[in-house]
Backbone as JSON Lines, residues from 0, in Angstrom:
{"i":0,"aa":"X","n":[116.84,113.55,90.65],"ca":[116.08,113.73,91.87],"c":[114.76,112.95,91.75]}
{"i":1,"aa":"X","n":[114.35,112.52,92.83],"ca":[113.76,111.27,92.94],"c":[112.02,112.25,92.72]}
{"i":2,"aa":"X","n":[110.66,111.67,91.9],"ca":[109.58,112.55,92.09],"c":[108.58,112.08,93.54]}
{"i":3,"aa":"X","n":[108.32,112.89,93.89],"ca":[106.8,112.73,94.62],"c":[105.75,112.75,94.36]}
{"i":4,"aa":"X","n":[104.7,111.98,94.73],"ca":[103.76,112.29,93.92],"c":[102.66,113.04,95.99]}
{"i":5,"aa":"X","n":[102.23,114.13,95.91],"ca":[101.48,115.16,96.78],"c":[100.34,115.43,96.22]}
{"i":6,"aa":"X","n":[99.42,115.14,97.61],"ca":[98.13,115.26,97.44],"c":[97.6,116.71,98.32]}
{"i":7,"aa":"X","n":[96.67,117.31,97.68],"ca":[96.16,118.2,98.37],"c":[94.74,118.18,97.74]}
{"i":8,"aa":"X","n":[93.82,119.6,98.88],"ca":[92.84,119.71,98.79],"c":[92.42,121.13,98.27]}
{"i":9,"aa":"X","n":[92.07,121.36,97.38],"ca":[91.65,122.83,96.82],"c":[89.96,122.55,96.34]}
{"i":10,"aa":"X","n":[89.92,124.61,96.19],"ca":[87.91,124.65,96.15],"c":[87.98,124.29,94.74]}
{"i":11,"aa":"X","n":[86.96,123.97,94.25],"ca":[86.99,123.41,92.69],"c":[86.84,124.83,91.92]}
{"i":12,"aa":"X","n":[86.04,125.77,92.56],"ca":[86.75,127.15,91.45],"c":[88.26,127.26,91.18]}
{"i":13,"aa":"X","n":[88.87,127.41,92.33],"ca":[90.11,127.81,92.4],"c":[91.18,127.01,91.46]}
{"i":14,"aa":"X","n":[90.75,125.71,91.26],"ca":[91.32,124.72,90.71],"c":[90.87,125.06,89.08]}
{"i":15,"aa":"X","n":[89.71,125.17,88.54],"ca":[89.49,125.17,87.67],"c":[89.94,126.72,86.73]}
{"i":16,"aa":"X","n":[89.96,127.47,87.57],"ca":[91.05,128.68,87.53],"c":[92.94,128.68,87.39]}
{"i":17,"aa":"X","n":[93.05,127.69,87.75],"ca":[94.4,127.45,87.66],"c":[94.53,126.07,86.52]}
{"i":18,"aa":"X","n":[93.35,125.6,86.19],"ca":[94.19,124.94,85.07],"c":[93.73,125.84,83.95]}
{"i":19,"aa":"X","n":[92.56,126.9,84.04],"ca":[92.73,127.76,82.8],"c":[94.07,128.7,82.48]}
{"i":20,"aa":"X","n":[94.23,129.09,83.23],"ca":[95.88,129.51,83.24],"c":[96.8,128.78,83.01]}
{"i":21,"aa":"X","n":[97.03,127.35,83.42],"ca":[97.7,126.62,82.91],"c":[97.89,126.32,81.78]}
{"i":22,"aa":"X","n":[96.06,126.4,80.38],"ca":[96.16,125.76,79.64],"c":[96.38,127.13,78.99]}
{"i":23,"aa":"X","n":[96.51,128.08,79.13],"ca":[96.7,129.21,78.75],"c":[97.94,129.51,78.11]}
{"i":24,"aa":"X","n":[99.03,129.05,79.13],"ca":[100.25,128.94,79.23],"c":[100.84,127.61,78.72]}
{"i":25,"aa":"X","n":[100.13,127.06,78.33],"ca":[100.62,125.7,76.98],"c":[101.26,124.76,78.38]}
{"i":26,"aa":"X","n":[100.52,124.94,79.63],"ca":[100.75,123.75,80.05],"c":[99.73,122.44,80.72]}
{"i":27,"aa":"X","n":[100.26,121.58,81.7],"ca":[98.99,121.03,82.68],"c":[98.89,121.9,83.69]}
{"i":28,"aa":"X","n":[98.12,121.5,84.42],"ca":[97.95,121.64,86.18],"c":[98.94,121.36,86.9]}
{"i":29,"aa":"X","n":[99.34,120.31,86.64],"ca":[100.39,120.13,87.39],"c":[101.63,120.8,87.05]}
{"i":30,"aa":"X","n":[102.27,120.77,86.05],"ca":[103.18,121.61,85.61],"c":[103.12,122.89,86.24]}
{"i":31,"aa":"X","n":[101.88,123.34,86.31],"ca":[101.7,124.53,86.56],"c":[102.1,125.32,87.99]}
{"i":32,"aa":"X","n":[101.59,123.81,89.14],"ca":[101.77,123.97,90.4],"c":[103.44,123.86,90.61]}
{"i":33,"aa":"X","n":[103.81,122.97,89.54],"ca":[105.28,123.05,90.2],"c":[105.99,123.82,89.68]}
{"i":34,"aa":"X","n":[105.69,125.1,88.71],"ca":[106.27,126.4,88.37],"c":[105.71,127.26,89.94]}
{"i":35,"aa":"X","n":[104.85,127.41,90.31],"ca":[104.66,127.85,91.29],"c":[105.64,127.71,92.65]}
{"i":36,"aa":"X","n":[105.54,126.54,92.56],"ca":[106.25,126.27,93.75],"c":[107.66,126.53,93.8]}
{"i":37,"aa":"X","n":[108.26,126.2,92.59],"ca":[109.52,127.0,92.47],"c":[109.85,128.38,92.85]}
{"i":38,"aa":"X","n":[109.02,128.74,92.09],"ca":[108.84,130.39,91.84],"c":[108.96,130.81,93.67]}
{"i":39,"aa":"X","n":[108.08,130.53,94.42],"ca":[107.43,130.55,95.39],"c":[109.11,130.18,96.36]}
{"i":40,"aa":"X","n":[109.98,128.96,96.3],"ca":[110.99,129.02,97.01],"c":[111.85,129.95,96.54]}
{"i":41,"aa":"X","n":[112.25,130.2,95.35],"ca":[113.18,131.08,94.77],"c":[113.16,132.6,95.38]}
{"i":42,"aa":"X","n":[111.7,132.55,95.63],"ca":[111.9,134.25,95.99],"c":[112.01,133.87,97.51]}
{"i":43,"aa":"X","n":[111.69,132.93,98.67],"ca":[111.83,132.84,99.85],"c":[113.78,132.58,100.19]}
{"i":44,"aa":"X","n":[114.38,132.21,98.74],"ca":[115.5,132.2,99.03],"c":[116.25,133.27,98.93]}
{"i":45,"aa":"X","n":[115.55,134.48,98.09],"ca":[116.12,135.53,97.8],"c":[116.44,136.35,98.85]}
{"i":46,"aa":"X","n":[115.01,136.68,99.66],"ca":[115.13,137.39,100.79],"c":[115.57,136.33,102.26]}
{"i":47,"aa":"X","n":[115.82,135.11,102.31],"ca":[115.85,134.47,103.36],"c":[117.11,133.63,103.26]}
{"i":48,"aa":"X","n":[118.12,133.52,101.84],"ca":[119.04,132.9,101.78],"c":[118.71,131.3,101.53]}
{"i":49,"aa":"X","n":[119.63,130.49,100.97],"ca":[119.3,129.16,100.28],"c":[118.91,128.37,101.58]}
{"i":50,"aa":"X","n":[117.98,127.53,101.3],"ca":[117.32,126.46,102.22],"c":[118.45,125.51,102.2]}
{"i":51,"aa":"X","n":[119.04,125.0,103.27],"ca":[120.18,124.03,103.37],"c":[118.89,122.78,104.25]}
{"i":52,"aa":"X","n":[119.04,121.7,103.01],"ca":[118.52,120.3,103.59],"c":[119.43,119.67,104.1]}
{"i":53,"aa":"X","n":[118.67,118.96,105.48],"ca":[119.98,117.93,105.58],"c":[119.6,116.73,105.13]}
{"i":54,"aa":"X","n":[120.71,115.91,104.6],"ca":[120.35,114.37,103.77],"c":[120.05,113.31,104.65]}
């Protein structure tokens, strides 16, 4: 699967809060966001059933 690279805008606490957790968790920031984001569809698929993309 092909990567993206996504830009966003966060408060610099919030950010600097999430890479302490990150580094917490023996990872990056980024790593971190895209455990999230997983996490984050997995449970929207749980209660909402699998996201069907179309190609």
């Amino acid at each position: 699967m092909p990567i993206k690279n996504f830009t966003t805008r966060i408060e610099e606490e919030t950010l600097d809060k999430l890479k302490f957790v990150a580094e917490y968790e023996g990872r990056t920031a980024n790593s971190q966001i895209n455990i999230l984001i997983r996490d984050c569809i997995k449970e929207f698929e749980k209660e909402h059933g699998k996201i069907e993309l179309e190609k």
